[in-house]
Structure formats: structure tokens, C-alpha cells
C-alpha positions, 0 to 999 in steps of 0.5 A: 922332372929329371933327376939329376942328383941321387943318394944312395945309402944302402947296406944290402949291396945287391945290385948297387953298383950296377944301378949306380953306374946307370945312373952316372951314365944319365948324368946323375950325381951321386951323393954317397956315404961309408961302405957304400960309397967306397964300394962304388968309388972302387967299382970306378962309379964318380961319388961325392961323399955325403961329409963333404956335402954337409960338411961334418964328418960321420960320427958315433961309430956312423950313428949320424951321418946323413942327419942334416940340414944340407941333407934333409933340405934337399930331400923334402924342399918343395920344387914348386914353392919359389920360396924354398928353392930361395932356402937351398940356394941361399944356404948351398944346398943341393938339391936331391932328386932319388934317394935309394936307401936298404935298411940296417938287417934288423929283422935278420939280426934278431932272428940269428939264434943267440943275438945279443939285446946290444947288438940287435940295437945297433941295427936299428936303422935311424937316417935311413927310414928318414931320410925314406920317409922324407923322400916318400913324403915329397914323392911330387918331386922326388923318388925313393927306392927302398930294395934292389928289386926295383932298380931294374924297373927304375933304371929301366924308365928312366933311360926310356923317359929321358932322366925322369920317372912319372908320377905314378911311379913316384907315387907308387915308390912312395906307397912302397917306402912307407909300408917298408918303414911301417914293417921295419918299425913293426919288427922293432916294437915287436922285439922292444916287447920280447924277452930278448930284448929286456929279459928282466922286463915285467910282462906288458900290462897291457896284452893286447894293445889298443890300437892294434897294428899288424904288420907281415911279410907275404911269404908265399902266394898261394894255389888259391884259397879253401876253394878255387875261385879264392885267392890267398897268401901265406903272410909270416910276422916279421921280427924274431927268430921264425918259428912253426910255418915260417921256419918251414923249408919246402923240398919236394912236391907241388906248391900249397894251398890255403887247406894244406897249410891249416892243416900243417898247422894242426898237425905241427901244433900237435906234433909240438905236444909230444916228447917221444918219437911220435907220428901224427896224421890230421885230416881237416885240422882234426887229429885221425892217427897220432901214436907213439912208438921206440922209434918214428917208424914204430909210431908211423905204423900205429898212427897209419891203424888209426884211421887208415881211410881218413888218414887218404889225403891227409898231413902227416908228420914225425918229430924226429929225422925220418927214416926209410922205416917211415917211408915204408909205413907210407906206401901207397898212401897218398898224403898231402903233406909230409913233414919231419924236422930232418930227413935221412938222405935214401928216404928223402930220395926214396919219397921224390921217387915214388911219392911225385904230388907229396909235398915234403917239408923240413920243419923244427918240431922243438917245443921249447924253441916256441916263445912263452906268449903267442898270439894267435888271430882269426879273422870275423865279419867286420873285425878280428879276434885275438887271443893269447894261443892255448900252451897250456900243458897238463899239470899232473900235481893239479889232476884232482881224482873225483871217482871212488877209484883212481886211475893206476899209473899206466891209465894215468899216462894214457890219460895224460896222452889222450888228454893232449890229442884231445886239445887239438881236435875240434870241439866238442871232442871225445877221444879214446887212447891207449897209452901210446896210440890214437884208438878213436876220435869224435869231433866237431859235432854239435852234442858230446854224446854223439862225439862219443858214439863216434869214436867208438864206431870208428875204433870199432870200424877200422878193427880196434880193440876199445876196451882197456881205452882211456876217454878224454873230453875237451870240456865237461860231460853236460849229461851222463849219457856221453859218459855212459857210451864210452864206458860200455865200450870198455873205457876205464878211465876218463879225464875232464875239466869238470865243472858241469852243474850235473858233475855229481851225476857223472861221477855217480855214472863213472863209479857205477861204471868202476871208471876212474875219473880225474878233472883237469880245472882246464878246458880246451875248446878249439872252435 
């Protein structure tokens, strides 16, 4: 079928003019409105206003202006039932061949910083996703192009065919336009249920939606999966201001893989627990350096003591504008992935010089800019598992002090330190800390006694001095015996949730190794 009359409609002007003028030049028609139009009308492309076609001007502020009969009819009449071809020419209507629509900016509206609910409503595209998805709807006959990146493609087949497109290129089209409007409708629920757009609103009673529909935008294609027969792709959800990986902005170094980007996710994460200038290393999303330091540079250098071989290999990041401090502390050591919120511009140079296979990354590391709800999802075979993300932080008015002794204020800010490095390794997990640096770390293994013998072997293998450390166990001590390891290492604090059957026991074990003991109430398994 030759296309012989198309509207085009778009707000994202990219591109525009030159399709339009294609397309005059095969003879189409072209139906137009508002901005649109006025553009091509100057660029000297032959319009005809869509008003005049309707004959009723736009109106509320361009709020309608294509829903119409005359439009509408013209878009979803069957070409193929004689008696719709009657309807058209009965009531005048012209039949419509190609609608090219781009959508309000939704999506961008909400993400700017600030955006008022008032405003974020008046982007909420109400003709353009219908007259796409009547378009896509009657694909047999009609054609919708929904970005500027198919117009190329478009034009291009329709010089080469003689004013028409296939039928595949139809179908295909219509596949694109409905997964458009799907996105679309997506964000807009999303942001309907954000505080942004009724912050006064009560949270949903319903957290997790029966059904549920996912919808993201593939941001990145990557090298290939955890390993390299797999294919992958980084997807970030649409709607809002983009937060964690989705903010991030790459600035040297080769492109990612599947591991990398779980593991920036852990140490991001991570990161995103500390207030003052701290480093982090992660290695196989298990923390192997975290400290704290006056500067990032300080704390780099304590991070690097940690774990200095695990640390080969590894993701490493800084929550404030990293320095050539930090850059020094990073000499000769090969990382994956280098991550700050800001760099000044000597380091920055400095790391594209000698650091080639480092992938560099400018991220924000604000823990307040995260939403107070994130879901967070994991695949499983046949199905998915979703649960609200754990932003629990520590609440020292809830520590309960269960030992004869209790712990002095300097164990208590170690143990309020060890306590949230302890979160972000895999279960179960034992670590041991000073008050501003990561001592030893044991995790992922399948009993706690053998997470502690860990941690102490690696402390005590890479030269760090275990006793005066403090002990954080993600979930309860099951048996003394976990316990008992870290306390003969020189532990003399240990903080918990609590709530084995064999509690009494362990704080029977931690009195008779003078330990102060304090439970938490809260676990924090990470599987």
C-alpha cells in the first residue's frame, strides 16, 4: 500500500524536517499540528494543519487537538472492509497512511531535580500514544514511527519500494510503538506512586502489585554475561530521577561486563552506608578493604592494608572528589573499576595516563538522594522474586547491651562501623574492625564458626593486628563456638541481632570472655 497522507506530530524535533521533506518529496501529504507544524511550514515543507482537517481549532492550552473523529477514522478505518471505506467517504474523511508521533518528555520532566507534580502532569502525552497505538492497532494498513531513529530506515524503504513499506516493516513498527507506549504508561504509574507526585499521599497498601509489569530501558549492551558464552544487558527503570548505576557516567576505560557491574553495585551500595571520607574495595560483591580516614586519600591507604592481594582485580570506590592522594594510594594495582562522585581534573588525567584497562566512573555517592522505598529484584527458575531493598540503618537508642559489660564509646562507634560493613557481605558474615578500618572479613561460608576462622586468618595474614577489634555477625551466633574464635583473637566487642535458642549460652561465652555484647533485633542476610 503507498502511503499517500501521513501526520506527523512529534515534540523531539530531531530529525523532523528532513523525513518531512522526504516524504513531501514522494508525494505525501502532510497533515501537521502546533510547533510541529510551524516548523516545517517555515523549513518550506507544504503542511496542512490538522484544525483544518477536523475543522475545530486545538484547544485547553493544545490539550486536544488531534482527538477526533476525522483523525481517528482515518487512522484505524480497515482499508480492506468496503464498508469503512463508505464511512470515510461519506463523512470526508481523509484517509491517513503514516503517523509519526515522539512523545511529551515524560520520563526527562521527572527526572529534573525539583519538578513540580503540576508540571510533570501537563507532560502526560494523551493524543500522541493514541493516536500510536490506533496506528499500531491497524498496522495492515497503516504505519506508525515512534522516534527519530527509524526515519532513516523509513524513508530509505519507502524510496526503494515506490511510496510503500512491507508488511513486516509494518508489523515490526507496530511491535515498537506498543512497547513505546507500554514504557511510557510505565514511568507514569511509577511516578503516580511516588511521593513526588502526591507527597501527602499514604504509602500503597498494596507494596507489591498482583500483577506485576516491568518495564526498562536497555542502557548499555554489555561485553557478555558472568561468563563469556553469555549474553547481557544492563536495563535501567524508567521514570524519575536516575539514581545508583543508572546515574553513573562513564569517563575512561573499556566497556562493562555482567561481574563488573554487580560488583559496582555492592561497593556503591556500600559506599552509600558511610558519612565520612571513606574508601571501599569489593571483590565478588563481598567487601575485602572498606576504612575511613580525615581525607579519601587517608582512608584509600587503610582500605588498600586490608586485603591488599583480594583487593587485585577489584572495584574500588571514594564518596567524595577523588584526588591525586587517592591516585597514589592506587599505584601499580590493577582495578577493574574506579568510582567517585567528582574528580579533580590532574587525577583524572593522571589515571587515563597510567591506569589504560581501569574503567573510570563519576557516580553520586548521596545517600539521602536514594528514595524511601527501593524494590529490588532477582530472577529464579520460573519466576521472580522481589522484595523491598534492605535501608535499614542502625538505630543506637534500639542496641540492647545483653553482657555484664558494656561496650565504651570508642567500641560503640566501631561497632556501629563493623555492624554496616557487615551488611554488605554475603551471609554468613563475620567481620572484624577497628574503629575506621576493615581488620578481617569472613563470608559466604556455609557455618559462622568457619566465617570467623577466616576473618582472623586473613587479618592475620596480610600483618593486622586483631586484638583491640570489634566483631559483627550479620545474623545470631547458633553455637558458642564462633564466638569463642574471635574472642581469643582479641575481639572485645561483638554486636548481633540476637535471637538464637542457644542466646544464653553466648552471652555466657562473651562474659567469660569479658566481651561487651549488644544485639541489634535486626538481621541482615545477604544471600
Amino acid at each position: 500500500m503507498k502511503i499517500r497522507r501521513a501526520l506527523v506530530s512529534v515534540h523531539d524535533k530531531t530529525g523532523v524536517v528532513d523525513l518531512a521533506r522526504g516524504l513531501a518529496a514522494l508525494g505525501v501529504e502532510i497533515l501537521s499540528t502546533g510547533g510541529t507544524a510551524r516548523l516545517l511550514r517555515g523549513s518550506g515543507v507544504p503542511v496542512r494543519d490538522v484544525a483544518e482537517v477536523t475543522g475545530f481549532p486545538e484547544m485547553l492550552d493544545g490539550r486536544v487537538k488531534t482527538l477526533h473523529p476525522k483523525i481517528h477514522g482515518g487512522i484505524l478505518a480497515r482499508r480492506d472492509v468496503p464498508a469503512h471505506l463508505e464511512a470515510l467517504a461519506q463523512h470526508g474523511i481523509p484517509p491517513i497512511d503514516l503517523v509519526v508521533v515522539a512523545l511529551y518528555p515524560f520520563e526527562a520532566t521527572v527526572a529534573t531535580p525539583g519538578v513540580t507534580p503540576a508540571a510533570a502532569i501537563e507532560q502526560i502525552d494523551v493524543g500522541g500514544p493514541t493516536m500510536i497505538r490506533a496506528a499500531a492497532k491497524n498496522h495492515a494498513a497503516v504505519a506508525v514511527v515512534t522516534d527519530p531513529s527509524q526515519y532513516a530506515g523509513v524513508l530509505a524503504e519507502l524510496r526503494a519500494g515506490g511510496g510503500a513499506l512491507s508488511d513486516a516493516t509494518r508489523a515490526r513498527l507496530a511491535q515498537e510503538a506498543f512497547r513505546r507506549t507500554a514504557q511510557y504508561d510505565a514511568a507514569i504509574a511509577a511516578w503516580l506512586r511516588s511521593p513526588a507526585a502526591v507527597p501527602a499521599a499514604p504509602a500503597a497498601p498494596d507494596e507489591f502489585p498482583h500483577p506485576l509489569r516491568l518495564e526498562a530501558e536497555r542502557a548499555l549492551t554489555l561485553r557478555y554475561g558472568e561468563n563469556p558464552h553469555q549474553a547481557a544487558a544492563f536495563y535501567r527503570t524508567p521514570g524519575g530521577p536516575a539514581i545508583g548505576l543508572a546515574a553513573m557516567r562513564q569517563l575512561h576505560g573499556p566497556e562493562l561486563g555482567y561481574n563488573n557491574l554487580l560488583d559496582f553495585s555492592a561497593a556503591l551500595g556500600l559506599l552509600l552506608e558511610l558519612e565520612t571520607p571513606a574508601a571501599v574495595v569489593v571483590k565478588h560483591t563481598n567487601p575485602c578493604g572498606v576504612a575511613l580516614g580525615p581525607t579519601v586519600g587517608a582512608a584509600m591507604a587503610r582500605a588498600k592494608a586490608c586485603d591488599p592481594m583480594s583487593m587485585y582485580g577489584g572495584i574500588v570506590g571514594v564518596n567524595r572528589p577523588l584526588d591525586h592522594e587517592v591516585v597514589a594510594a592506587l599505584a601499580g594495582i590493577f582495578v577493574e573499576i574506579l568510582f567517585a562522585p567528582a574528580y579533580a581534573p590532574d587525577a583524572l588525567e593522571e589515571l587515563r595516563r597510567t591506569k589504560k584497562k581501569c574503567r573510570v566512573f563519576e557516580v553520586p555517592c548521596d545517600r539521602a538522594a536514594l528514595p524511601a522505598r527501593l524494590a529490588e529484584y532477582r530472577s529464579v527458575l520460573g519466576g521472580l522474586l522481589v522484595q523491598s531493598a534492605d535501608l535499614a540503618d542502625l538505630d543506637p537508642a534500639a542496641l540492647k547491651t545483653v553482657s555484664r559489660r558494656a561496650p565504651t564509646p570508642a567500641e560503640r562507634e566501631a561497632l556501629r562501623f563493623a555492624w554496616r560493613v557487615a551488611k554488605h557481605a554475603k551471609s554468613n558474615a563475620i567481620v572484624l574492625t577497628t574503629r575506621d578500618q576493615v581488620i578481617g572479613v569472613g563470608a559466604g561460608q556455609m557455618n559462622r564458626v568457619d566465617s570467623a576462622r577466616i576473618a582472623v586468618m586473613r587479618a592475620r595474614e596480610v600483618g593486622l593486628e586483631t586484638r583491640g577489634t570489634v566483631c559483627a555477625s550479620d545474623a545470631f551466633f547458633p553455637f558458642r563456638d564462633g564466638l569463642d574464635v574471635v574472642a581469643e583473637a582479641g575481639a572485645t566487642a561483638v554486636i548481633h541481632p540476637g535471637g538464637s535458642l542457644r542466646d544464653e549460652e553466648v552471652i555466657k561465652a562473651a562474659d567469660e570472655h569479658d566481651m561487651a555484647m549488644v544485639v541489634t533485633g535486626i538481621r541482615h542476610f545477604r544471600h
